[in-house]
C-alpha positions in Angstrom: -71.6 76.1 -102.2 -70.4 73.7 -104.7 -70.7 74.4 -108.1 -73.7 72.7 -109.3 -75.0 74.7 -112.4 -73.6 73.3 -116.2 -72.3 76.6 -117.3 -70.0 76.6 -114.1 -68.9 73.5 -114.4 -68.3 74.3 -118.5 -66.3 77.0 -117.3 -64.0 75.2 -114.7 -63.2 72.4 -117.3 -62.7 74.9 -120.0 -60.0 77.0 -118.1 -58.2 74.3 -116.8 -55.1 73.0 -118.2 -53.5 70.8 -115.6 -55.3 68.2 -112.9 -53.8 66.3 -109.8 -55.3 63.6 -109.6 -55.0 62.2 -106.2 -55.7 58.5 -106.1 -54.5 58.1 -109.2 -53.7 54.1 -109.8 -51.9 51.8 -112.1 -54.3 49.2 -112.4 -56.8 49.1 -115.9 -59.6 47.7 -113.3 -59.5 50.9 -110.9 -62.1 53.7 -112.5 -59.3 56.3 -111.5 -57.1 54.5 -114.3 -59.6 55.1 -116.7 -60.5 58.6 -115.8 -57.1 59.3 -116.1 -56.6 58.5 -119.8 -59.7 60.0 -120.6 -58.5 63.8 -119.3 -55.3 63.1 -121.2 -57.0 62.0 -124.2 -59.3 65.2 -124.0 -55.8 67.5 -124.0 -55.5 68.1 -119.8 -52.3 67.3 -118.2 -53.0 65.0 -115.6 -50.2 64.3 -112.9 -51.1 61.1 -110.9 -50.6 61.2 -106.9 -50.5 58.0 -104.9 -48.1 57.4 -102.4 -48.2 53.6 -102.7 -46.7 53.6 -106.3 -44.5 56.9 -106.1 -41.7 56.9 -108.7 -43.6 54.9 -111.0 -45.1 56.2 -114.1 -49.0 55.9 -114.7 -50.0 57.1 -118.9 -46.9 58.1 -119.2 -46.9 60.3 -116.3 -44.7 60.3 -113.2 -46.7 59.3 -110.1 -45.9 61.7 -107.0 -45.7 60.8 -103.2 -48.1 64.1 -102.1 -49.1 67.0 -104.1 -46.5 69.2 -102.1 -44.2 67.6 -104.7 -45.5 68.7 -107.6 -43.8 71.8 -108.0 -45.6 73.5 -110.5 -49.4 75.0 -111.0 -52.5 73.0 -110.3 -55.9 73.9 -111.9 -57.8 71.4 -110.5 -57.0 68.7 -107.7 -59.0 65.6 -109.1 -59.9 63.5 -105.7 -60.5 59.6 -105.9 -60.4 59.1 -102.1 -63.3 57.8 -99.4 -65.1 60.7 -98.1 -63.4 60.7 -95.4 -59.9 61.0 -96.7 -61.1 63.9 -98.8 -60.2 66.2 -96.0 -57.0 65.8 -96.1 -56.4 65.8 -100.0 -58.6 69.1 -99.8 -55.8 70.5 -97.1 -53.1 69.4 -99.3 -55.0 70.9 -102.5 -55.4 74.7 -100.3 -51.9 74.2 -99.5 -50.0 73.4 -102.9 -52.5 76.5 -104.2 -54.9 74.7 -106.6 -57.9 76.5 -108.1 -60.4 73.9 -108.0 -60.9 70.5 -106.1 -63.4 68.1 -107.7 -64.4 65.2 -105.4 -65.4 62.2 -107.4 -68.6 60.1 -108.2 -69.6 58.8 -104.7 -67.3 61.3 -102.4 -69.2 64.0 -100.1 -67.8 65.6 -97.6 -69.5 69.3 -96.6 -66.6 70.2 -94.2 -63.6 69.3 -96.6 -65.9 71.3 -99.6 -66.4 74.2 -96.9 -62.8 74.8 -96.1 -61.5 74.8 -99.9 -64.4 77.6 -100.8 -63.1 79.4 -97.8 -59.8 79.3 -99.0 -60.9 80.5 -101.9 -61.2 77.1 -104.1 -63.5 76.5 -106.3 -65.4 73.1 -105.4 -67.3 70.2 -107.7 -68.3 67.2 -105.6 -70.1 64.1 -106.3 -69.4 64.4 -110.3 -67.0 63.0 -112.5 -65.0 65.3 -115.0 -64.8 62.0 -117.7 -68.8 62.1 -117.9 -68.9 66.0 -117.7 -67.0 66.5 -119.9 -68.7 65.2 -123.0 -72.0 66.0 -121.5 -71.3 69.8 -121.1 -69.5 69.7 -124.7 -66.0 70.9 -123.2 -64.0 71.2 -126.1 -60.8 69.3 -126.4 -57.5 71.4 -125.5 -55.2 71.9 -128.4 -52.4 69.8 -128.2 -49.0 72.0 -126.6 -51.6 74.1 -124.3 -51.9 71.9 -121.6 
């Protein structure tokens, strides 16, 4: 089951130090861009992943192609696709050995969620870590631990 309950989502944000987000983008009018600066702003590393700006550099960060790239830990693979792309950033997110997957405001999908919990993923769907965040009170990460 997805987490649904406050205190487990408080938790998830809380130990989390570095998000993926896949679907990142470059452009001010795409809620992903926004999201974005709001993680870094709260303290969170946030590596972008889109595979139509790869090599470019999104709030200072360097976009990847795939997750696979990435190279180093992932607490929590952020996921702005259509539900039915979420499968696949799910796969990649088992595969490149995240913690967590959080599927964005608007994305459901039961199988990709079910795979990632049997894989041994944590799952949020349907939420948005940029209005959770506040809500729950997450406290912002000290700058240097993220």
């Amino acid at each position: 089951m997805p987490l649904t309950r406050d205190d487990e989502i408080k938790a998830l944000l809380e130990g989390a130090r570095t998000i993926a987000m896949i679907g990142a983008s470059d452009r001010p009018d795409r809620p992903s861009y926004g999201v974005m600066k709001r993680l870094q702003d709260h303290g969170y590393r946030v590596i972008p992943v889109n595979p139509q700006i790869t090599g470019e550099h999104v709030h200072g960060e360097y976009v990847f192609r795939e997750l696979a790239q990435i190279g180093e830990p992932i607490d929590i693979v952020d996921i702005f696709r259509r539900p039915q792309a979420a499968g696949e950033a799910v796969d990649a997110a088992i595969a490149a050995g995240a913690k967590a997957v959080w599927m964005q405001l608007g994305v459901v999908n039961e199988a990709a969620a079910a795979r990632a919990e049997a894989a041994g993923l944590k799952v949020v769907m349907d939420r948005c870590p940029a209005i959770d965040i506040p809500r729950l009170g997450v406290a912002p990460i000290p700058q240097g631990e993220a």
